[in-house]
ZABA-788668 format. One record per residue (C-alpha): residue in one letter; x, y, z. Coordinates in steps of 0.5 Angstrom, whole numbers, padded with zeros to 4 digits, always signed. Example, Ala and Ser with C-alpha at 12.3 -4.5 7.8 and 13.67 -1.06 7.14 Angstrom:
<rs>
A+0025-0009+0016/S+0027-0002+0014/
</rs>
This chain:
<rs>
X+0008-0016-0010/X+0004-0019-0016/X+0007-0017-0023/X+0004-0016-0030/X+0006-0016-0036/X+0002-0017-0043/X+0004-0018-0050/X+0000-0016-0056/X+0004-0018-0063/X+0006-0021-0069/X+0012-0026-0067/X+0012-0032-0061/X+0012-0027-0055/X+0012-0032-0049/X+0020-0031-0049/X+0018-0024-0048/X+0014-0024-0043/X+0018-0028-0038/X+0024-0023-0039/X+0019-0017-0037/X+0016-0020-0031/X+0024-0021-0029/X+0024-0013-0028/X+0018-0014-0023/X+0022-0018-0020/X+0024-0013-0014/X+0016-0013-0012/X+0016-0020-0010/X+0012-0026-0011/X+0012-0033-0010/X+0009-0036-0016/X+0009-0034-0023/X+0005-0036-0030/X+0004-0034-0037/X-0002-0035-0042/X-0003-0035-0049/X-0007-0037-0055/X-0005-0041-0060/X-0009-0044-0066/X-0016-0040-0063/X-0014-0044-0055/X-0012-0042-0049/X-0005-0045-0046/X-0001-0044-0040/X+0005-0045-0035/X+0005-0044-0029/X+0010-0045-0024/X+0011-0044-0015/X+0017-0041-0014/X+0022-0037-0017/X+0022-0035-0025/X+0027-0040-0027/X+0022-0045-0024/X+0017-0043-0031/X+0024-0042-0035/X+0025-0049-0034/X+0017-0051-0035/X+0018-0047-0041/X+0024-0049-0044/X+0020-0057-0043/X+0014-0055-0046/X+0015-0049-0050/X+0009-0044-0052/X+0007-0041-0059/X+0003-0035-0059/X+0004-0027-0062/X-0001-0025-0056/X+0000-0027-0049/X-0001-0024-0041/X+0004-0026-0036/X+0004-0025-0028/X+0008-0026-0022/X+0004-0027-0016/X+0004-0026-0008/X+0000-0030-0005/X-0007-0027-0002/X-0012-0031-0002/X-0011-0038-0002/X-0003-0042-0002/X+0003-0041-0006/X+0001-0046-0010/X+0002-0048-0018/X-0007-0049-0017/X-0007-0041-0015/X-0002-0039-0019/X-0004-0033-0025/X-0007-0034-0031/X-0013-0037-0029/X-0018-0040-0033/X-0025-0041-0034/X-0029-0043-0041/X-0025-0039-0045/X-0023-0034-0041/X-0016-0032-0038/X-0014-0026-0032/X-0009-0025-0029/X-0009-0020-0022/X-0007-0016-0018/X-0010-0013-0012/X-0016-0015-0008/X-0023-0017-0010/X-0027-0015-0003/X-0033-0017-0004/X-0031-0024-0008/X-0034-0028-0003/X-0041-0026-0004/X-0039-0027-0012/X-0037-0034-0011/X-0044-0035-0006/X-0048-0033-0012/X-0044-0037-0018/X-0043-0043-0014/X-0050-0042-0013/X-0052-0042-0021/X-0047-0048-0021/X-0040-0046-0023/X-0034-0050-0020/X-0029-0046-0017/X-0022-0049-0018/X-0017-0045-0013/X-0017-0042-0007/X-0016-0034-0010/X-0022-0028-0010/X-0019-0028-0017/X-0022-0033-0020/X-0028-0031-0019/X-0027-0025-0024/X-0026-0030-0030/X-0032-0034-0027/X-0036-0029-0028/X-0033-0026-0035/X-0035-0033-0037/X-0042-0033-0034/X-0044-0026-0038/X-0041-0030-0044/X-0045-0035-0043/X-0051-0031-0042/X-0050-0027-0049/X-0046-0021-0047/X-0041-0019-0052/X-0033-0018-0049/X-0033-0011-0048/X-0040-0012-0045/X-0038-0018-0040/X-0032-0014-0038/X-0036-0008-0037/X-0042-0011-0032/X-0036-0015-0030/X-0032-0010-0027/X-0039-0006-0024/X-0040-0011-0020/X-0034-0012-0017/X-0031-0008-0011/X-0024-0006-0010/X-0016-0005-0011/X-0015-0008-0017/X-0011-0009-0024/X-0014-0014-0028/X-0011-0017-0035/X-0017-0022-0039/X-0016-0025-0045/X-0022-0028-0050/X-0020-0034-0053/X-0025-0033-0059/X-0022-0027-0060/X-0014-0028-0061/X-0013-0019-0062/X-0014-0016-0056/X-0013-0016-0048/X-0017-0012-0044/X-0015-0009-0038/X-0017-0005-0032/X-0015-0001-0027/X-0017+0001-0020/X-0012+0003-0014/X-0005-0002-0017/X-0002+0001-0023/X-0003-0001-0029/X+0002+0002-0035/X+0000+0001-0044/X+0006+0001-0049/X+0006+0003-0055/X+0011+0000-0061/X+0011+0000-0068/X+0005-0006-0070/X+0005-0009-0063/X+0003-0006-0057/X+0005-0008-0049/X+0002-0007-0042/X+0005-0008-0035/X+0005-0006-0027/X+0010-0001-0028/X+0015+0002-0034/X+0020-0001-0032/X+0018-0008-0034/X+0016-0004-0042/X+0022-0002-0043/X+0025-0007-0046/X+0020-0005-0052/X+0019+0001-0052/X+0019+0008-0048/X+0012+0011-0051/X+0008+0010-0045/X+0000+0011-0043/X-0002+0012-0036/X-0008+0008-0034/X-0012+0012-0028/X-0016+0009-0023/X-0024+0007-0026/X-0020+0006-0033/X-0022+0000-0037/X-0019-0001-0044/X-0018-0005-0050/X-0011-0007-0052/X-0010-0009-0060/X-0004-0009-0063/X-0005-0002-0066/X-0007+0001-0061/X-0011+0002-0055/X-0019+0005-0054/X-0020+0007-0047/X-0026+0008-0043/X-0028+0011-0036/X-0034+0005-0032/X-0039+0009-0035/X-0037+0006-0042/X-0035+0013-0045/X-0028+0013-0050/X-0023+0018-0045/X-0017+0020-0047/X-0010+0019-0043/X-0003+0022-0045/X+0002+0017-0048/X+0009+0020-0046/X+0016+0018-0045/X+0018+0014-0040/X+0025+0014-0038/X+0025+0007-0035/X+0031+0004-0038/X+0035+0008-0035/X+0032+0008-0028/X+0030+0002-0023/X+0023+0005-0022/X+0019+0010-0027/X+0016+0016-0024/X+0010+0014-0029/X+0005+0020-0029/X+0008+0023-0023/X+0012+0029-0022/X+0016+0026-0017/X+0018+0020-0014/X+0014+0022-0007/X+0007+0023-0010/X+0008+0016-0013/X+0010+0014-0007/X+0004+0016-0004/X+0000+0014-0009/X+0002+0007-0009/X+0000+0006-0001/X-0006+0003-0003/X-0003-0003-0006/X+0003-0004-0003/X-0001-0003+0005/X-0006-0009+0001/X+0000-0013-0001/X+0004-0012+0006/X-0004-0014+0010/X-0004-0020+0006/X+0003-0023+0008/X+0001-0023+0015/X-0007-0023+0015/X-0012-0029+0012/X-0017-0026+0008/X-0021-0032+0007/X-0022-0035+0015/X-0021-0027+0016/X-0015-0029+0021/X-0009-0026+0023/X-0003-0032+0020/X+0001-0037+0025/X+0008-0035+0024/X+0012-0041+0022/X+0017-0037+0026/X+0015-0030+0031/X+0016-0027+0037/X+0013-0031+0043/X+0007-0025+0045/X+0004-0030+0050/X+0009-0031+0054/X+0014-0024+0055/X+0014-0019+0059/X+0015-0013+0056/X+0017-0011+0048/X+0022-0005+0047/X+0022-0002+0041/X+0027+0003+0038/X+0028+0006+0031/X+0029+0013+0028/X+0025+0018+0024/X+0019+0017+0021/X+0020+0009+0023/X+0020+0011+0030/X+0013+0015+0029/X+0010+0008+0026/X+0013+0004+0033/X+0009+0010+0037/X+0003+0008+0034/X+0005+0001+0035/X+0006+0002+0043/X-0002+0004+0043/X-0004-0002+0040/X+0000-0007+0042/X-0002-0004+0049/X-0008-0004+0048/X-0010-0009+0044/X-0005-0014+0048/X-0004-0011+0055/X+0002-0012+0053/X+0007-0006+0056/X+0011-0003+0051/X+0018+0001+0053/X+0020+0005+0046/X+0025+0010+0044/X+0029+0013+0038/X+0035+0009+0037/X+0040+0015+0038/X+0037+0016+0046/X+0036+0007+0046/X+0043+0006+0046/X+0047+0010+0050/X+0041+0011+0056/X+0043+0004+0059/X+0036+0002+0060/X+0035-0005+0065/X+0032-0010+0060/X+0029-0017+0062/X+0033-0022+0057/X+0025-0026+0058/X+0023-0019+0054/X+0023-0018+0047/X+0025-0013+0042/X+0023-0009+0036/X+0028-0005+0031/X+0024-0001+0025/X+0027+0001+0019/X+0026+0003+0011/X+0033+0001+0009/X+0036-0004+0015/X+0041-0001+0015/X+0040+0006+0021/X+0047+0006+0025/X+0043+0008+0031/X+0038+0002+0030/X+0043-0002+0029/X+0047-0001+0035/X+0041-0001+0040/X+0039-0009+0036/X+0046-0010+0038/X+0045-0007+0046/X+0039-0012+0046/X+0042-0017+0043/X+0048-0017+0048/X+0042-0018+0054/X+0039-0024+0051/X+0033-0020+0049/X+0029-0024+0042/X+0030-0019+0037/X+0025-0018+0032/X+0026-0013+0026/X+0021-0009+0022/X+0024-0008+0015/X+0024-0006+0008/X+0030-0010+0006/X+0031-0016+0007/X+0037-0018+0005/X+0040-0012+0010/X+0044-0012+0016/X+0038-0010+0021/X+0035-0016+0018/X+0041-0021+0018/X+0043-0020+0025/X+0035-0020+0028/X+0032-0027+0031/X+0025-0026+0026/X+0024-0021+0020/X+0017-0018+0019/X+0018-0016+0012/X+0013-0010+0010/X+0013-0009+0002/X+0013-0003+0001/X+0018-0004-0005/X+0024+0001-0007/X+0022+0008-0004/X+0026+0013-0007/X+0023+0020-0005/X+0027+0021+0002/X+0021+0024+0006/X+0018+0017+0008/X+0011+0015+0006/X+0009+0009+0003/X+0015+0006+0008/X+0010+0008+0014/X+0003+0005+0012/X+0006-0001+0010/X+0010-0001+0018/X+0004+0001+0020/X+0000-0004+0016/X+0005-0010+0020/X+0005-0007+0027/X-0003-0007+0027/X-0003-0014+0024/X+0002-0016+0030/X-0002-0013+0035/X-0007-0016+0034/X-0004-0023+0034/X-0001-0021+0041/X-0008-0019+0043/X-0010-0027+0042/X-0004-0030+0044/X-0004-0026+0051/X-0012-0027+0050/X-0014-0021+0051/X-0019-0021+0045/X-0023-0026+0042/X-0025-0030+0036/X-0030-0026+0034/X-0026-0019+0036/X-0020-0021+0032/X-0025-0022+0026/X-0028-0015+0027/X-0021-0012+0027/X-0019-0017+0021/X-0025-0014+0016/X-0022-0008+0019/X-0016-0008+0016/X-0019-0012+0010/X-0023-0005+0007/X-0016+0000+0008/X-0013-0001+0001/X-0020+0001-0002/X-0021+0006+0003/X-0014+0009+0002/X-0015+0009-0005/X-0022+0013-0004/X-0019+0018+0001/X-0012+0021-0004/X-0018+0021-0010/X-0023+0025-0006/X-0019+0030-0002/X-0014+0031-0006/X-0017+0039-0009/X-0018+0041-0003/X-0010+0040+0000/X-0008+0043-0006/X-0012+0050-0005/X-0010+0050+0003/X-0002+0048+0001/X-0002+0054-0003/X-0004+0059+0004/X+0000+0053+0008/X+0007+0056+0003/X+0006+0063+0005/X+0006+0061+0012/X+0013+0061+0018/X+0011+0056+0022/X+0005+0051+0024/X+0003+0047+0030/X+0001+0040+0029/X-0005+0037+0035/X-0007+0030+0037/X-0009+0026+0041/X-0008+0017+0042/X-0005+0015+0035/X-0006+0021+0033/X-0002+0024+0037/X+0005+0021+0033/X+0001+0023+0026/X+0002+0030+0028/X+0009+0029+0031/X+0010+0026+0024/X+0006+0031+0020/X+0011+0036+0023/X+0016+0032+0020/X+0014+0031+0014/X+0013+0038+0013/X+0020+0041+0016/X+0023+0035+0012/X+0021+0038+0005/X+0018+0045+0005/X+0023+0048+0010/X+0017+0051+0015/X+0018+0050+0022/X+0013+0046+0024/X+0012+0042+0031/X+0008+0037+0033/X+0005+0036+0040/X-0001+0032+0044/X-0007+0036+0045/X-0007+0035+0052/X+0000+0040+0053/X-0002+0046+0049/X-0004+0050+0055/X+0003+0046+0057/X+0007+0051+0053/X+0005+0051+0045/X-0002+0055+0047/X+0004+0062+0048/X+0005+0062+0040/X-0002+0061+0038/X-0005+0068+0034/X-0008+0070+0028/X-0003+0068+0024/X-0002+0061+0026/X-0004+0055+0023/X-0006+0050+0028/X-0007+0043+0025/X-0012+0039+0029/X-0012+0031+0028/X-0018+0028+0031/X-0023+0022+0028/X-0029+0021+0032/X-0026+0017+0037/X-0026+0016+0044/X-0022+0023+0045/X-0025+0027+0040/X-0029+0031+0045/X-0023+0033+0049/X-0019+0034+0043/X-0025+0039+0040/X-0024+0043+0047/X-0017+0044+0045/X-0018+0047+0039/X-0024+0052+0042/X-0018+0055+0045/X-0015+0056+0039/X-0020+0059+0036/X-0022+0064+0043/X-0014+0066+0041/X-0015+0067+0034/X-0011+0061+0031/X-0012+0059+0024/X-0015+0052+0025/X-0015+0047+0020/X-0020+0040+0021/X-0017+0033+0020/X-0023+0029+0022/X-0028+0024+0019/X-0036+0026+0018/X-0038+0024+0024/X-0033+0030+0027/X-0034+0034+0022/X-0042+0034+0024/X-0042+0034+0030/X-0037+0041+0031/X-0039+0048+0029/X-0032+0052+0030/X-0030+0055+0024/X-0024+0052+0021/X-0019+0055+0016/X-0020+0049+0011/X-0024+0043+0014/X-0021+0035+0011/X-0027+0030+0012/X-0025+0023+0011/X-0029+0016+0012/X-0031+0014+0019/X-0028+0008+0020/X-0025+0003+0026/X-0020+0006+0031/X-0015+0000+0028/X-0015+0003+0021/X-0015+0010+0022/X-0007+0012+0023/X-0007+0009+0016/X-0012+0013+0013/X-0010+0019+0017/X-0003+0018+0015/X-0005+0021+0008/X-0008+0028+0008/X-0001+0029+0012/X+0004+0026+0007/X-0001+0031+0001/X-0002+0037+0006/X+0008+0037+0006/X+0008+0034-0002/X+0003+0039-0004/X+0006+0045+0000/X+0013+0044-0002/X+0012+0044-0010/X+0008+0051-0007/X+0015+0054-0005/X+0019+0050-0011/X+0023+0046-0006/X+0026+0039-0008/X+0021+0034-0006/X+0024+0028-0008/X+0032+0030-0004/X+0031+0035+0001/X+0036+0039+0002/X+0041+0036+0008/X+0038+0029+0009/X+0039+0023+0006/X+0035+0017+0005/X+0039+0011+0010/X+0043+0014+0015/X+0048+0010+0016/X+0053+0014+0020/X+0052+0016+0027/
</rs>
């Protein structure tokens, strides 16, 4: 994941800057570059690859100036290349990003329309070439990075320098975290705590909608409105922990939080934004030619691959046997060594998980692996690793970790849908704008129903017991709402496909008995609504996850009703993920649990 550190001081601070991007390391990045002014003029190095690679370019062509803004780039839009590496510049104007700029195509058309020459392949470029028309055309620099930051659309963190004006770096923020340091006559600004803690322990959260002004003595922040806002500066304890809770009383809502950007970074990896393609691997699984896919993991991870078994069966037509690693290795199931396999896992290191790759391994089956640690055990001994970047999660109910499964499961799906050519081009170009809009419209969703969740939490806490109903994909969230529920606040929740309630479950329903329902308007939406009528006939209690064509077109009353946007069936297991992880968080802060280490459960299990 792109990293971003900015220095504003009195002595030479390019050194600085590159031992703070070494602290975001653990994001991920491919290239790296840092910026200065220097006797009134811009001036960078940039280099691919790792940090040492621009610690060498450094060290050959050293660089002077006391204020500076630095960047470690997972490529996006356009090639790892040196070119495409952040900063960028244009006409005295230096950004660095990170996110997505989404509607950086029809930006670009405009600008090149009015003659502007694009130099890289980035949507970020497109940032610094509109600053510098706004300049061009008399806007001050607080005036340009205002109208700029008006006109475009996204998830975006942005650093800008002026070359005209060697005291400040303006900053933004919108979905990627950006933090601001406080030292004494310097000030510091980076993507997370960490990177700052080398400087300082004084830290100001930005939050999204938040642009501001960074001089050596201070910040002015202001609200997209231009209107002065005031953010709390507090200490971080950064320097003692890999990972800061920044503005948040836990890790989990962090986590949660951060599911905008890490699902965006993990897209990237695997979908080209520009030919609004799925990326040819260098190395994968052969989709058009095997059989059948097992899949196996534990846990939340399991949830994510049952997701992934609806589309991969319905946009491929390809057959999926799937089931939790501990019952996969000891049921000796046949396998087709023409078949492949697919292991899910946040650490890589799941006993279970790991025992059933080896069952599959020993068959003679490819071995794909879903992981969130590349260097792990699950990863080593797999075929083919597809990586999701989700980084260090830290609160042991899974959040981040399932998007950003979720996030490379579509991707594959949609991948075996072509190679199997079960979906055409323009299919696949529908599926990818899809997937292209998630990060905006996941940083939409935890801003808006936020409120709501925490006042329905507050009932949820008094409660014994919930049931959880879906239908299709929704049906693995409400086996996974169940879980996170249980997980953290202790109440006894269960998770059922709708079609079975009159099965067994509908026996429990009564006045007291909150029933869950999660149904976007899809294909299954009418017969999900008759399921909840016989809820409501017995007295349930019932709470309506749905979008605004559902919520319009039902007029049962509902104990709490969450309305998301209506969106494509591929994306919706990934925004419907998010009211399920807020309703658990914010239940269990209710009841005083510890949300972050839950009791009796560790965050890898790496013993049967």
């Amino acid at each position: 994941m792109c990293g971003i550190v900015g220095i504003v001081g009195s002595e030479p601070v390019a050194g600085r800057l590159v031992e703070a991007l070494k602290r975001l390391e653990y994001r991920g990045y491919d290239s790296a570059g840092v910026a200065t002014i220097r006797d009134g003029r811009l001036d960078r190095r940039r280099a691919e690859g790792k940090l040492v690679n621009l610690e060498t370019r450094l060290a050959e062509e050293p660089l002077a100036g006391t204020i500076g803004i630095a960047h470690t780039r997972w490529a996006t839009h356009g090639a790892p290349t040196e070119g495409n590496a952040h900063p960028h510049f244009t006409d005295g104007v230096a950004v660095v990003h990170n996110g997505i700029i989404e509607n950086f195509s029809e930006i670009k058309d405009e600008l090149i329309g009015g003659g502007a020459e694009f130099v890289t392949q980035t949507d970020t470029e497109v940032v610094a070439q509109l600053l510098a028309r706004l300049r061009r055309q008399g806007h001050g620099r607080r005036e340009a990075m205002l109208s700029m930051l008006q006109r475009v659309a996204g998830a975006y963190a942005l650093a800008v320098m002026f070359e005209d004006d060697p005291s400040t770096i303006m900053v933004a923020r919108n979905g990627p975290p950006l933090a601001i340091g406080h030292g004494k006559g310097e000030m510091f600004l980076g993507s997370d705590a960490i990177a700052l803690a080398p400087f300082t322990s004084e830290i100001t959260y930005l939050v999204d909608g938040d642009w501001a002004v960074v001089g050596k003595n201070g910040v002015h922040i202001f609200d997209l409105d231009g209107n002065p806002v005031d953010r709390p500066r507090q200490v971080s304890n950064a320097a003692a922990y890999m990972v800061d809770k920044g503005n948040h009383r836990h890790f989990m809502e962090k986590e949660i939080h951060e599911q905008s950007e890490v699902v965006s970074h993990t897209l990237s990896h695997y979908i080209d934004f520009i030919a609004n393609k799925v990326k040819e691997p260098a190395e994968g699984i052969d989709f058009a030619s095997v059989p059948s896919l097992a899949v196996s993991a534990c846990g939340t991870a399991y949830l994510a691959g049952l997701v992934g078994k609806y589309w991969f069966e319905r946009l491929a037509r390809l057959p999926v046997e799937i089931d939790v690693a501990s019952e996969f290795r000891y049921r000796e199931l046949p396998l087709n060594p023409k078949s492949a396999a697919l292991f899910i896992s946040q650490s890589g290191e799941t006993a279970d998980t790991l025992a059933s790759l080896r069952y599959c391994r020993d068959a003679g089956l490819q071995i794909g692996a879903i992981v969130n640690a590349p260097e792990s055990t699950i990863a080593r001994e797999a075929d083919v690793v597809f990586p999701t970047l989700a980084g260090p999660e830290i609160g042991v109910a899974s959040t981040k970790a399932f998007t950003c499964q979720l996030a490379v499961l579509a991707s594959l799906a949609i991948q075996a849908g072509r190679a199997r050519g079960m979906i055409d081009e323009a299919q696949e170009t529908a599926l990818v704008r899809s997937l292209a809009e998630t990060p905006r419209l996941m940083a939409n969703v935890l801003n808006t129903i936020q409120p709501s969740i925490e006042h329905l939490a507050r009932e949820l806490s008094k409660c014994r017991d919930v049931l959880y109903l879906g239908r299709g994909t929704s049906y693995p969230l409400a086996l996974e709402g169940a879980l996170k529920l249980k997980e953290i606040s202790y109440i006894h929740a269960e998770g059922y496909a709708a079609g079975e309630l009159k099965h067994g479950p509908i026996a429990l329903i009564d006045e007291n008995l909150p029933v869950i329902v999660i149904a976007p308007f899809d294909r299954f939406f009418e017969k999900t609504v008759s399921n909840m009528q016989e809820v409501a006939a017995r007295g349930g209690r019932i709470i309506f996850i749905t979008d605004e064509r559902g919520a319009a077109a039902t007029r049962l009353e509902t104990m709490a009703t969450i309305v998301l946007p209506c969106v494509d069936e591929i994306i919706a297991p990934l925004l419907f993920a998010l009211p399920i992880q807020l309703i658990a968080y914010h239940t269990a802060v209710f009841m005083g649990t510890d949300v972050d280490q839950p009791r009796n459960l560790a965050k890898s299990v790496t013993v049967e």
